[in-house]
C-alpha positions, 0 to 999 in steps of 0.5 A, a space after each residue: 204933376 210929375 207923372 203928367 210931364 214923365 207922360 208928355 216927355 214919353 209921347 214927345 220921345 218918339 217925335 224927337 226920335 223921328 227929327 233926328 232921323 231926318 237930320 242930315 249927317 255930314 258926310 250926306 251934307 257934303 254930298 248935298 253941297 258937292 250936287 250943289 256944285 256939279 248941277 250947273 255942268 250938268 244942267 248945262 250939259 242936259 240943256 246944249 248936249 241931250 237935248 239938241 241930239 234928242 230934238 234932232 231925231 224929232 226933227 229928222 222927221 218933219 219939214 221943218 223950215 223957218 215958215 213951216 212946221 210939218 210931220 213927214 215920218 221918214 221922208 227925209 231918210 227916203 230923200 238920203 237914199 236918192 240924193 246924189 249929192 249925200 251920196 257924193 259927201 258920204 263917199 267923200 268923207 270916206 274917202 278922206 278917212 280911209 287916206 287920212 288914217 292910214 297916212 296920219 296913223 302911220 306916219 305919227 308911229 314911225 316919228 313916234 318911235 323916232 323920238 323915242 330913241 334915247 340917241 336923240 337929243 332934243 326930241 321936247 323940241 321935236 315934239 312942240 314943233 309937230 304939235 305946233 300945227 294942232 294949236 293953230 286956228 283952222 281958219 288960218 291954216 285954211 287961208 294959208 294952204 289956199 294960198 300954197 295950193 293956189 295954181 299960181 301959188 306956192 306950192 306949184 312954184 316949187 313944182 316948176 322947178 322940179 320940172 313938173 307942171 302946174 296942178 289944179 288942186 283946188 279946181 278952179 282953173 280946170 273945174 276938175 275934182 281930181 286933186 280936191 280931196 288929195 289937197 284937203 288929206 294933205 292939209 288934214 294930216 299936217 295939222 293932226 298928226 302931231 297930237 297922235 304923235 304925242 299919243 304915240 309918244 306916251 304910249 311907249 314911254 308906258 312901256 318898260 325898257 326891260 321888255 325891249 333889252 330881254 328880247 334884244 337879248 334873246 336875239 330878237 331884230 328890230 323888226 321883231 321887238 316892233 311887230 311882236 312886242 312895240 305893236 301888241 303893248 300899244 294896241 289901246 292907244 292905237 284903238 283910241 288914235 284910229 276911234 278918234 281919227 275915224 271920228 275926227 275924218 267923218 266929221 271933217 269940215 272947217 279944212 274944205 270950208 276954208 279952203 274951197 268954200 271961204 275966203 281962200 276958196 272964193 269964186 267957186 260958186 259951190 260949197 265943196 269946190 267943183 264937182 262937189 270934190 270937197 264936200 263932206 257930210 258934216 258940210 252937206 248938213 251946214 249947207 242944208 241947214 243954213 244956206 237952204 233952211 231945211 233943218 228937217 233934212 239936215 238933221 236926217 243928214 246928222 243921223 246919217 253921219 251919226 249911224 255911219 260913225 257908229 258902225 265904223 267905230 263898232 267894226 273897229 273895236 271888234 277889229 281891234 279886241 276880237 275875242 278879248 273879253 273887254 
């Protein structure tokens, strides 16, 4: 008998050995666990993030309309091409980068360096005053600055007397363009360049003060520690500012929406104001999308917009980290 059970136990052993194989260990539980946890970002970032930007290039190749469904191929690209109302928000959106950025980004260095004087005192609350515009809801300030820039409002008030007369900045008085696009980069940089000055901010409280005190002993002026040591060590947060200022400007669309397509800009009568001065690309896809029902085109009209902030933010980053290895 006991050979008998000396034989089973022998053959079982094998078996047993193969159970514990497949037994999970702990640290391999706790990854299970923790796969368990993250799933739910990641099944909702698959299902409202990969698959909308997917579905959109499918789309971008049919005529797709809340009655129809039919494949066109590249039609609708064909369309952009010939379309001069695409053609007049692609210049409008970068007319709006090139201004934006280039007031933005420079005026939120120059506070940035401000604030970062040790002479200054108080410079917390200097910073939550210029944030205090970023916090604030779109619609409000959109609401707010159609009334400043209204032709009777305030902001023409104030140029009254100074001696200068009214200004159209909206174009509903003249039904002229001229001062459309000033109006919404003016808007667009005093709601945004508070956070770039907090960028600003920590980038050169990174920066060691024994840099600045050896070149101001070794003589250098103001101009020189800001040209050929301030500027160099922020170069990475000046290449995310301008890649997120690029994005930020191309995209740009709840400032015109409120101020000439909303409440404020009522009676308009066309979605960018007049002469279509206001509208943008990321507008040019709502309008297309929801007020005409051609989801086709403005998923075309998305990719456009998507292939233009692809080139620009490639072109910036070989601009910025030409022949740097990384």
């Amino acid at each position: 008998m006991s050979s008998i059970a000396n034989a089973l136990a022998r053959s079982d052993a094998p078996a047993r050995r193969g159970f514990r194989r497949w037994r999970l260990t702990e640290s391999t539980r706790r990854a299970a666990w923790a796969y368990v946890f993250i799933a739910p970002f990641y099944m909702s970032f698959l299902a409202f993030g990969v698959f909308p930007i997917l579905f959109s290039f499918y789309l971008a190749l049919t005529r797709w309309t809340p009655y129809q469904n039919v494949w066109i191929g590249a039609g609708n690209f064909v369309n952009l091409l010939q379309d001069r109302l695409v053609h007049t928000a692609l210049f409008n959106s970068l007319w709006l980068m090139v201004v934006i950025g280039t007031v933005q980004i420079s005026l939120a260095l120059l506070i940035a360096i401000a604030l970062n004087a040790r002479r200054l005192h108080g410079r917390h609350v200097f910073r939550g005053i210029f944030f205090l515009p970023y916090i604030t809801s779109p619609v409000v300030l959109g609401l707010v600055w159609g009334v400043i820039f209204a032709y009777t409002g305030l902001l023409n008030s104030l140029l009254g007397e100074l001696g200068i007369g009214p200004i159209d900045w909206l174009g509903y008085a003249s039904g002229s363009s001229l001062w459309i696009k000033p109006a919404i980069a003016l808007v667009t940089v005093w709601q945004y360049f508070g956070w770039n000055v907090l960028l600003f901010a920590a980038g050169l409280q990174a920066i060691p003060n024994e840099i600045f005190e050896a070149a101001r002993i070794d003589g250098a002026n103001s101009w020189e520690v800001l040209t050929q040591i301030t500027l160099p060590l922020l170069k990475r947060v000046t290449f995310f500012i301008v890649s997120i200022t690029i994005i930020g400007s191309v995209q740009l669309f709840d400032a015109p929406l409120m101020l000439l397509g909303g409440v404020a800009g009522a009676g308009s009568g066309t979605l960018g104001g007049a002469e279509s001065g206001g509208l943008t690309l990321a507008m040019m896809v709502y309008e297309t999308a929801f007020n005409y029902g051609q989801f086709g085109y403005a998923a075309a009209i998305s990719i456009l917009m998507f292939a233009v902030l692809l080139i620009l933010t490639a072109a910036n980053r070989r601009l910025f980290f030409r022949g740097a290895e990384d």
